[in-house]
N, CA and C atoms as an extended XYZ file, in Angstrom:
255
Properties=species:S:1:pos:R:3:atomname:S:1:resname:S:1:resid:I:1 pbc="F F F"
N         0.841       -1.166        0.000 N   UNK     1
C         0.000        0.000        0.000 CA  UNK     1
C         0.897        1.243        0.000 C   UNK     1
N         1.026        2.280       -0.922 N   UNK     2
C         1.427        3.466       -1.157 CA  UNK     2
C         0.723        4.232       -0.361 C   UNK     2
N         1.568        5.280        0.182 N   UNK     3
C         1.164        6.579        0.996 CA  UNK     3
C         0.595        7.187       -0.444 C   UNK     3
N        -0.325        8.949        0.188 N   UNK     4
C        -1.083        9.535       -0.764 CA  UNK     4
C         0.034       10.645       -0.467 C   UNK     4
N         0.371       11.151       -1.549 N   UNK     5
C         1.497       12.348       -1.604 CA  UNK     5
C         0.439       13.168       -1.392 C   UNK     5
N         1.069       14.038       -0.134 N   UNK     6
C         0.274       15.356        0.345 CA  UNK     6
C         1.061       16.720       -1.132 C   UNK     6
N        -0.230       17.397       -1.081 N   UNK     7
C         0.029       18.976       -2.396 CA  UNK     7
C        -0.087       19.433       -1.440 C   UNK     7
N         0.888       21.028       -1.944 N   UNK     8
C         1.578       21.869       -0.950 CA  UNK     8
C         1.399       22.976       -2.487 C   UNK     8
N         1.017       23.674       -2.292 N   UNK     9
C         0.688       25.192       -3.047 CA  UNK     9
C         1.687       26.152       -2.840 C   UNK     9
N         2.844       26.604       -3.703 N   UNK    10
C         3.378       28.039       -3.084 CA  UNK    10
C         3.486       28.324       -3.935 C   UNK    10
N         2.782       30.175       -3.570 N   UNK    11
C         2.852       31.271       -3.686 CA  UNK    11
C         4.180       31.911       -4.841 C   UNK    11
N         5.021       31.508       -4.112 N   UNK    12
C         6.260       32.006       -5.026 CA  UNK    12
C         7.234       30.535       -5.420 C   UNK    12
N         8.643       31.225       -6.071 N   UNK    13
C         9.217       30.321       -6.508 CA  UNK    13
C        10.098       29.923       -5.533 C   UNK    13
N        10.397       28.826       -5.327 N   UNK    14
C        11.233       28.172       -3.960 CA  UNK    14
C        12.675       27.860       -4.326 C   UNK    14
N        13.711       27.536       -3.652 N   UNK    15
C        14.761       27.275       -4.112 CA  UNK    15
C        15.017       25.532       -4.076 C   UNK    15
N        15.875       25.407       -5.039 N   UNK    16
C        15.713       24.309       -5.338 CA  UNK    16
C        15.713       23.324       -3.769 C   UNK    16
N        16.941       23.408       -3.316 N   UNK    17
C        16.847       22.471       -2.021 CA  UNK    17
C        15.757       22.607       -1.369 C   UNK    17
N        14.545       23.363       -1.197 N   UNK    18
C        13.227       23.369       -0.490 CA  UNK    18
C        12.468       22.400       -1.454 C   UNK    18
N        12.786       22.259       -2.298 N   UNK    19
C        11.936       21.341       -3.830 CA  UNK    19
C        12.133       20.274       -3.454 C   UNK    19
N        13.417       20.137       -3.355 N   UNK    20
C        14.483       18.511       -3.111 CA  UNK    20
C        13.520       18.351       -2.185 C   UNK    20
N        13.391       18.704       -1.062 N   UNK    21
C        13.098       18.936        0.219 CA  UNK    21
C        11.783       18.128        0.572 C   UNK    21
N        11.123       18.247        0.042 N   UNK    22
C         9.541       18.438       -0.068 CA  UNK    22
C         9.282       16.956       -1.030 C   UNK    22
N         9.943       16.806       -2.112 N   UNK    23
C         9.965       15.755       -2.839 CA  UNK    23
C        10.520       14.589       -2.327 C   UNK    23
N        11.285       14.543       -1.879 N   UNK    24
C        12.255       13.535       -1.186 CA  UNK    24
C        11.207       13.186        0.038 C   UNK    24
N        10.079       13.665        0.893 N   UNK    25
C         9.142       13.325        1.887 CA  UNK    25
C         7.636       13.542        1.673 C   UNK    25
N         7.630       13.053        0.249 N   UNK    26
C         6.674       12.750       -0.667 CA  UNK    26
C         5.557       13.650       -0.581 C   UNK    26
N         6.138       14.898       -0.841 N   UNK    27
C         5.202       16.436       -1.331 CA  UNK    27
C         4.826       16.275       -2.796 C   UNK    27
N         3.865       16.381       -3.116 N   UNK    28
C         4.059       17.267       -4.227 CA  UNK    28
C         3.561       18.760       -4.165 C   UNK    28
N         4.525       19.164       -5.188 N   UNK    29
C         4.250       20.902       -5.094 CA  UNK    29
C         3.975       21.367       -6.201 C   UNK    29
N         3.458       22.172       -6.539 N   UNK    30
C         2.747       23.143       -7.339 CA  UNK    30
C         3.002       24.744       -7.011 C   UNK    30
N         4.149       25.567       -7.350 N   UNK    31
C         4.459       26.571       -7.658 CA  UNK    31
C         4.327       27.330       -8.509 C   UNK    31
N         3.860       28.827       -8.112 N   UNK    32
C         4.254       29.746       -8.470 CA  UNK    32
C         5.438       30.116       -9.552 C   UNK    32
N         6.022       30.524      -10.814 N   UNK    33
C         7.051       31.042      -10.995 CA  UNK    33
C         7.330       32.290      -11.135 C   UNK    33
N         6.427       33.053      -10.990 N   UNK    34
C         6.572       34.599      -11.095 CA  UNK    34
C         6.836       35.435       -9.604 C   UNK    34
N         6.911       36.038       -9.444 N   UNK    35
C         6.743       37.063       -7.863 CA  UNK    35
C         5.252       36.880       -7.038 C   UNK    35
N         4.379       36.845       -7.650 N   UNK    36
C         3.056       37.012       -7.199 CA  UNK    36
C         1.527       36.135       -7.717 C   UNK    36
N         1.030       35.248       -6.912 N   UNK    37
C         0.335       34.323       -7.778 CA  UNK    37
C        -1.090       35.438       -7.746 C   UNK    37
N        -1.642       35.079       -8.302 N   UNK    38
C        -3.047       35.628       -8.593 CA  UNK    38
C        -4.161       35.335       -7.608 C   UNK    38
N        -4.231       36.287       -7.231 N   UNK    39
C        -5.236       35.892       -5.680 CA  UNK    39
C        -6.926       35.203       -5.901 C   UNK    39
N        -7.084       35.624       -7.118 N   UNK    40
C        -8.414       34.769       -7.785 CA  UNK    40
C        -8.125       33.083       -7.995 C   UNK    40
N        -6.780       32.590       -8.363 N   UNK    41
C        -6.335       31.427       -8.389 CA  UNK    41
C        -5.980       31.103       -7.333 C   UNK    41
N        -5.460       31.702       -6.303 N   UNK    42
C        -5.462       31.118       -5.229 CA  UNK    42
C        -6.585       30.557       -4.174 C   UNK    42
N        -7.420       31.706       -4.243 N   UNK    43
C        -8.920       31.088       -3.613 CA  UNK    43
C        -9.844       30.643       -4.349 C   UNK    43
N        -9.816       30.572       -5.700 N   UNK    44
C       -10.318       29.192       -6.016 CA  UNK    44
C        -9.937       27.888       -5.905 C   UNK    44
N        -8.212       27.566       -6.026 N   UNK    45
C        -7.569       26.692       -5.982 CA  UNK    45
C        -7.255       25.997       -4.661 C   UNK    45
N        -7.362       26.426       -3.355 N   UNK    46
C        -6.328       26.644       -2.326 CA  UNK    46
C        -7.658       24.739       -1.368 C   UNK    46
N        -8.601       25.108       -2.467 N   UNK    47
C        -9.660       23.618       -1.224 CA  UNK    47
C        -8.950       22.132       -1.915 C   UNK    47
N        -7.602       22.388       -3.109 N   UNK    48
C        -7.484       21.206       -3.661 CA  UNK    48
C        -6.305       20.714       -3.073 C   UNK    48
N        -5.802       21.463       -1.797 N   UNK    49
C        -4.007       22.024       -1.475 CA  UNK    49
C        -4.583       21.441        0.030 C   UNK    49
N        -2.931       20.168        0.577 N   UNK    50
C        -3.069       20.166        1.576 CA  UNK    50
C        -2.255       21.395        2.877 C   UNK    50
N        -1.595       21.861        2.105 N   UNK    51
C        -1.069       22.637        2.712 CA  UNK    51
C        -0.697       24.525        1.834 C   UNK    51
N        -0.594       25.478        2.073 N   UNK    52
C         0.143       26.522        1.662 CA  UNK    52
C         1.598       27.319        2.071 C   UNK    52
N         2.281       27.679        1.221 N   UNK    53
C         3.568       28.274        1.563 CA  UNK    53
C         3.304       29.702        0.660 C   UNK    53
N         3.590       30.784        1.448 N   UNK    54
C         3.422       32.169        1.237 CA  UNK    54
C         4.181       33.254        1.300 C   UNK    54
N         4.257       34.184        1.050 N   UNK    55
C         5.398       35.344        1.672 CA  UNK    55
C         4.531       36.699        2.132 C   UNK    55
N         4.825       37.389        2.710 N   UNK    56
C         4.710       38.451        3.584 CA  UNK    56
C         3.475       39.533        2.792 C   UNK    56
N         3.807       39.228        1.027 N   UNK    57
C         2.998       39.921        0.261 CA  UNK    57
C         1.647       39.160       -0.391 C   UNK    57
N         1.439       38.352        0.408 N   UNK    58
C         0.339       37.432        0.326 CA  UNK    58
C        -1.069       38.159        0.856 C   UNK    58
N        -2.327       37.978        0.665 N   UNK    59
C        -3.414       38.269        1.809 CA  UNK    59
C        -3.804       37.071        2.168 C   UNK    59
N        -3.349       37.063        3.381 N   UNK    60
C        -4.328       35.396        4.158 CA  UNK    60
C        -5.217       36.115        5.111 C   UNK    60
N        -6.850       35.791        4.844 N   UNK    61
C        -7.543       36.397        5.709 CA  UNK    61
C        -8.814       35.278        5.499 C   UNK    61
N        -9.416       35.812        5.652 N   UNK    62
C       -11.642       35.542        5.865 CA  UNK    62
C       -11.656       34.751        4.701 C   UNK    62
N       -11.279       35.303        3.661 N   UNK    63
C       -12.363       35.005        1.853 CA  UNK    63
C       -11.125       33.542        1.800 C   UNK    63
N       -10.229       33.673        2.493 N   UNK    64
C        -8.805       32.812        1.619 CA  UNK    64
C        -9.583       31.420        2.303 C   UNK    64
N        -9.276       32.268        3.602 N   UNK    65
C        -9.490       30.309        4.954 CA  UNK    65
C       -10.881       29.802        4.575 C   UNK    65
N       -12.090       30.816        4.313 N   UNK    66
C       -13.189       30.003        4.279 CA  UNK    66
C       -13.035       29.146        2.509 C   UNK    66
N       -11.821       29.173        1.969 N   UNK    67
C       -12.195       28.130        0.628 CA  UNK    67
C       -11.448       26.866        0.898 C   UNK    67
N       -10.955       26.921        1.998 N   UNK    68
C        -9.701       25.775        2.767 CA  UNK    68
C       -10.422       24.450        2.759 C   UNK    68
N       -10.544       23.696        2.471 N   UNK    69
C       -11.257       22.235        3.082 CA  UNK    69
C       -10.178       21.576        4.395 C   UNK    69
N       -11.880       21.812        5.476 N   UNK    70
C       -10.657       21.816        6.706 CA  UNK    70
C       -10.656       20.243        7.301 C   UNK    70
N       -11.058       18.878        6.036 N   UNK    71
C       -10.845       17.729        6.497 CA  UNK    71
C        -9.311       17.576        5.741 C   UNK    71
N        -9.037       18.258        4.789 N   UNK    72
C        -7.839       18.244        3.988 CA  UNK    72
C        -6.734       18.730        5.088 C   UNK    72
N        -6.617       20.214        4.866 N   UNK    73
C        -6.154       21.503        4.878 CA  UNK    73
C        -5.184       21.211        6.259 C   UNK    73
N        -4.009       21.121        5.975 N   UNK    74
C        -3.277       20.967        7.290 CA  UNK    74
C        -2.266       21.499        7.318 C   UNK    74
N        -1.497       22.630        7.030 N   UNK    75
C        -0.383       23.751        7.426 CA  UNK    75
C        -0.191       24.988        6.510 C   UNK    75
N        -0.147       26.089        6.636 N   UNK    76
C         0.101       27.616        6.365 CA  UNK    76
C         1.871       27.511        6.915 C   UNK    76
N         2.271       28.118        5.910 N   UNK    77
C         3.744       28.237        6.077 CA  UNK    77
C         4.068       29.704        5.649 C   UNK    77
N         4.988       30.467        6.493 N   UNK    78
C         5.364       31.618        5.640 CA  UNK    78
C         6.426       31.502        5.126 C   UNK    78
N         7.407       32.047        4.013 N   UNK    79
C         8.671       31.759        3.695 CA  UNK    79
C         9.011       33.160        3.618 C   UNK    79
N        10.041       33.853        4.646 N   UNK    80
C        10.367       34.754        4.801 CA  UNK    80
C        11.269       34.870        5.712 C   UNK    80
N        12.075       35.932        5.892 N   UNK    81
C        13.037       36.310        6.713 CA  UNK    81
C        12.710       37.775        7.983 C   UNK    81
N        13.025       37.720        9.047 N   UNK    82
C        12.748       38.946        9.918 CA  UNK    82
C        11.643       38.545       10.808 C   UNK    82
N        11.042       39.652       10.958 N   UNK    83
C         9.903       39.426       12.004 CA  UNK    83
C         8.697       40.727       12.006 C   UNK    83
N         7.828       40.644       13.116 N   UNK    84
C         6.463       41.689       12.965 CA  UNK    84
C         6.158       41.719       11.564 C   UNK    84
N         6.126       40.673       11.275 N   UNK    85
C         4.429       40.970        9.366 CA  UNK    85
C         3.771       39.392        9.993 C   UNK    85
């Protein structure tokens, strides 16, 4: 019996060793390659994603979480550096 590879959604483009990363503990991912994904694709898309990875210029609020499927939906990640955002 095969495990079900958990999807992981990010926002932006990741560096490769976070790819490796994620693949190697049977992610699959679905990225972003530009700076900024489209916030209409994201909350339509985001109930098919077990998880999200984001950056600071993201909106995570009300309209995003209520499209989450919360028998799925199991981690929000930020990918960023610093602190207070």
């Amino acid at each position: 019996m095969s495990a079900t590879r958990r999807q992981v959604l990010a926002t932006l483009p990741l560096p490769k060793q976070v790819v490796d990363h994620l693949e190697q503990n049977s992610i699959e991912l679905t990225m972003n390659e530009s700076n900024q994904m489209n916030r209409s694709f994201l909350i339509e898309n985001i109930k098919h994603y077990d998880g999200l990875i984001f950056t600071v210029n993201d909106k995570i609020d009300k309209e995003l979480l209520s499209n989450i499927d919360p028998a799925r939906f199991k981690a929000l990640a930020t990918f960023s550096v610093g602190y207070d955002h």
